[in-house]
C-alpha positions as CSV (number, residue, x, y, z in Angstrom):
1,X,131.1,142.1,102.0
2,X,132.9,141.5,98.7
3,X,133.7,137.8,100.4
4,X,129.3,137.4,99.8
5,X,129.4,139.2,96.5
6,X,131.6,137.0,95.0
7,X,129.9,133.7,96.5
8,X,126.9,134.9,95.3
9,X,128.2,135.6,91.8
10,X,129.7,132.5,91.4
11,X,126.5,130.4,92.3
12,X,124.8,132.7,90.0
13,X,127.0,131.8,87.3
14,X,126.8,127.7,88.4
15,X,123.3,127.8,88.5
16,X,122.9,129.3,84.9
17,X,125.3,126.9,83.7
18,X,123.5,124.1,85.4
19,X,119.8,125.5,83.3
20,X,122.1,126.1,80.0
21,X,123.5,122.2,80.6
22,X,119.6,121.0,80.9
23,X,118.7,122.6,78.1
24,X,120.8,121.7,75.7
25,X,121.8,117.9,76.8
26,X,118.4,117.1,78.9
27,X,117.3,115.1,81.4
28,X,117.3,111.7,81.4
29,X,113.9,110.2,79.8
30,X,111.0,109.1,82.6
31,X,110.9,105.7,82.2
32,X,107.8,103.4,83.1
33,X,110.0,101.0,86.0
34,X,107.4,98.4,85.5
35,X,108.4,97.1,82.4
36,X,112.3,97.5,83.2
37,X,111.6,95.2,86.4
38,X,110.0,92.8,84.1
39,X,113.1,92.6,82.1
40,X,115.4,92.6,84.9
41,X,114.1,89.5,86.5
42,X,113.8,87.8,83.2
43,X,117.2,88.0,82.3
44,X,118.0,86.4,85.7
45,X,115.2,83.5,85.4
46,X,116.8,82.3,82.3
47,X,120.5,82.8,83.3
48,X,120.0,80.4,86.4
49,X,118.5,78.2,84.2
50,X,121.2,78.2,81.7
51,X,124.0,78.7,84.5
52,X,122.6,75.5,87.1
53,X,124.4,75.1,90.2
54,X,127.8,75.8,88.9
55,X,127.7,78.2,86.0
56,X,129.1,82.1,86.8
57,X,127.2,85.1,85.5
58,X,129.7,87.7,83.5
59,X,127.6,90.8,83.1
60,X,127.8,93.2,79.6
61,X,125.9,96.7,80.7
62,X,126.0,100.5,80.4
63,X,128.4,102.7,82.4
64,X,125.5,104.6,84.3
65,X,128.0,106.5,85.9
66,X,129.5,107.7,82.7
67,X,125.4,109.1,81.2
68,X,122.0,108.2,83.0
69,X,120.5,105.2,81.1
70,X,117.6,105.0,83.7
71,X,116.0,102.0,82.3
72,X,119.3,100.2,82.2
73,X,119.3,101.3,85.9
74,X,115.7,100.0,87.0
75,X,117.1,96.6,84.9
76,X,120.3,96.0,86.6
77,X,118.5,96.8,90.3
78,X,116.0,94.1,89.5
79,X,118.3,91.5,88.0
80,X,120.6,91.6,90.5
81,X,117.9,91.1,93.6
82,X,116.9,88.0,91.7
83,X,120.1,86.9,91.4
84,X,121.0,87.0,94.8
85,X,117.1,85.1,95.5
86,X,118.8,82.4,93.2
87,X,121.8,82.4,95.2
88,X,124.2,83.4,91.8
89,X,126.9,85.7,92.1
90,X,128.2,87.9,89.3
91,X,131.9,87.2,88.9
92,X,132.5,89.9,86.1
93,X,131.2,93.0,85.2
94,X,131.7,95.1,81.7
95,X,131.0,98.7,82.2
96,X,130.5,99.7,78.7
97,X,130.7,104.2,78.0
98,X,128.2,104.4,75.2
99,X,127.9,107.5,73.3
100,X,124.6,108.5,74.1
101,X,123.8,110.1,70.0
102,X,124.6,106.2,68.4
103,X,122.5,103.2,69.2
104,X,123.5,101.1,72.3
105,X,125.8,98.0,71.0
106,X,127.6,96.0,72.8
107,X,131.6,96.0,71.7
108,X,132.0,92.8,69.5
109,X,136.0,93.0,71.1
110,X,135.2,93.1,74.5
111,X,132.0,90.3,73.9
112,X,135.3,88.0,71.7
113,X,137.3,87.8,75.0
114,X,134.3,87.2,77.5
115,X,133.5,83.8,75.3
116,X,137.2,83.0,75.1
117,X,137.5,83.3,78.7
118,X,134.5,81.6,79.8
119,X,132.9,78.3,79.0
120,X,129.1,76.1,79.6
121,X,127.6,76.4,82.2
122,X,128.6,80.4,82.6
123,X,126.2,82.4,81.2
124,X,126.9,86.2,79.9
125,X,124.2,88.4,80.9
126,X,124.4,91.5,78.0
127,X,121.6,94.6,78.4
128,X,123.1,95.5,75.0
129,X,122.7,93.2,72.8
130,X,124.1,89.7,71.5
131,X,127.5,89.2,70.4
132,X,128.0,90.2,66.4
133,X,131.6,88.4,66.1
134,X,133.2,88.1,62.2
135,X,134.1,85.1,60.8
136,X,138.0,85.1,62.1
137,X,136.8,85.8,65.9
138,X,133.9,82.9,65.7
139,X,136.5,80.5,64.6
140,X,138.7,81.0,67.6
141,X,135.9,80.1,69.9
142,X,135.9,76.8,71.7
143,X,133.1,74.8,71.0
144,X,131.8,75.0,74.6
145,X,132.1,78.8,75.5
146,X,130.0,80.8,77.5
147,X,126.2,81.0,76.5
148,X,124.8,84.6,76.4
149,X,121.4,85.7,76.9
150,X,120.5,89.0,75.8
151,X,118.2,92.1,75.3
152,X,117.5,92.7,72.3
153,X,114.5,94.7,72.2
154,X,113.3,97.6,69.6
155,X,114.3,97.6,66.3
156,X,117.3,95.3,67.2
157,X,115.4,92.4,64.9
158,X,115.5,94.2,62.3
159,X,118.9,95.0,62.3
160,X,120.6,91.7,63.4
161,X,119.9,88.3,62.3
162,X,119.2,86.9,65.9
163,X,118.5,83.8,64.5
164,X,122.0,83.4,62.5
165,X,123.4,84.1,66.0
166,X,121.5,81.5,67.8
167,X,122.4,78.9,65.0
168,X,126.0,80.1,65.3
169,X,125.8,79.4,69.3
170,X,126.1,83.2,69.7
171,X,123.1,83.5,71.6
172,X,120.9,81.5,73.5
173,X,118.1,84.0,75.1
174,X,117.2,87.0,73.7
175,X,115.1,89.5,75.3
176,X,112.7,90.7,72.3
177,X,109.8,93.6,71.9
178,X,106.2,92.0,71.3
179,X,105.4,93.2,67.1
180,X,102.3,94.5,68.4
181,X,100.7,95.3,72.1
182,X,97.2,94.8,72.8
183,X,95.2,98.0,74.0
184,X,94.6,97.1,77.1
185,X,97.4,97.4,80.0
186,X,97.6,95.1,83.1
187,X,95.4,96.4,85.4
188,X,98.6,95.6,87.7
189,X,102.1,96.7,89.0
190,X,103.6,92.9,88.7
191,X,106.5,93.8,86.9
192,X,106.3,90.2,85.3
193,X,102.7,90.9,83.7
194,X,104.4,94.1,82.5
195,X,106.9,92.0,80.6
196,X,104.6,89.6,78.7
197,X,102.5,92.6,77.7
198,X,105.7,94.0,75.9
199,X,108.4,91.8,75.4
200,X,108.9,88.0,75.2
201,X,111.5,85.3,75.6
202,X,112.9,83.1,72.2
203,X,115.1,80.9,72.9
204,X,116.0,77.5,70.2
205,X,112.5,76.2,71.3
206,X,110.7,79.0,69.7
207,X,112.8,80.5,66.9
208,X,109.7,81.0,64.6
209,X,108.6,83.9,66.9
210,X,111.5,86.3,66.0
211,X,109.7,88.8,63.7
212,X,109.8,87.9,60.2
213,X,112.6,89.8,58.5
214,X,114.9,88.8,61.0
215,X,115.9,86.1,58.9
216,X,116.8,88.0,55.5
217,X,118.4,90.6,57.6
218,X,122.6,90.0,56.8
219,X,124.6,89.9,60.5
220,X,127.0,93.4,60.3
């Protein structure tokens, strides 16, 4: 008898400390997977472009093991289905334990060695961003390193000069949010009519599309 007492004390005592955790840290935010799917398959349509028949795809992502980044998680689930419909293979992947209070960067460090390591035609695949190197890291780059395509969605525009980075061969596909969204939603699931409702590809081709202050906006 004091055997069930104290089993049901201590799941008692779990359970309130479960509620207390929700409470004060929360559940991970609903995300619309739509969307997410769009992204994910984009940032796999413009790798295999960039990558060919013999580029490798090095992956820069959230630790979703470490914190629940559920967009992130729809993202990765559709990228890498598309990559395995265009027959790529991920050689590398970055886990990257982001503290869920700052804004999700990806480690200009860790990015440095990926593009030392890896040249054209392998592509790095970053859900967090471009690389923001300083001038002593960019000079030790080859010429020919790996070319990065990136999401860079939100504010991140208006924070980072994308187009310094795609001048200084940082980055070669970014992943941006549309400046304004029409009323109107697809009347459709198709994850890729989700993605040109609220996000859109720049590349060199179309640099004039990255929002306006990008430009006057100094690279950290």
């Amino acid at each position: 008898m004091q055997k069930v007492k104290t089993t049901v004390s201590v799941i008692v005592i779990l359970v309130a400390l479960a509620f207390i955790a929700v409470r004060s840290i929360g559940l991970p935010p609903k995300v619309d997977a739509r969307p997410q799917r769009g992204i994910g398959k984009a940032l796999a349509e413009e790798a295999a472009k960039l990558a060919g028949t013999s580029g490798r795809i090095i992956l820069i992502a959230p630790d979703t093991k470490a914190f629940r980044y559920p967009g992130a998680e729809v993202q990765l689930k559709e990228f890498w289905a598309a990559l395995r419909e265009a027959k790529l293979q991920i050689v590398a992947t970055n886990w990257v334990k982001l503290d869920p209070l700052r804004a999700a960067a990806a480690p200009s460090g860790d990015f440095f060695l990926l593009l030392k390591k890896y040249s054209e035609p392998d592509v790095i695949v970053s859900l967090l961003g471009p690389a923001i190197l300083n001038a002593d890291q960019k000079s030790k780059l080859a010429p020919k390193h790996a070319r990065v395509v990136a999401v860079c969605s939100g504010d991140m525009p208006k924070q980072v000069n994308l187009q310094a980075l795609f001048e200084d061969n940082l980055l070669h596909v970014a992943m941006i949010s549309r400046p304004t969204v029409s009323a109107t939603k697809p009347p459709t699931d198709d994850p890729q009519k989700w993605f040109d409702y609220l996000y859109q590809v720049v590349t060199t081709r179309n640099l004039q599309d990255l929002p306006q202050n990008t430009a006057r906006t100094a690279v950290p």
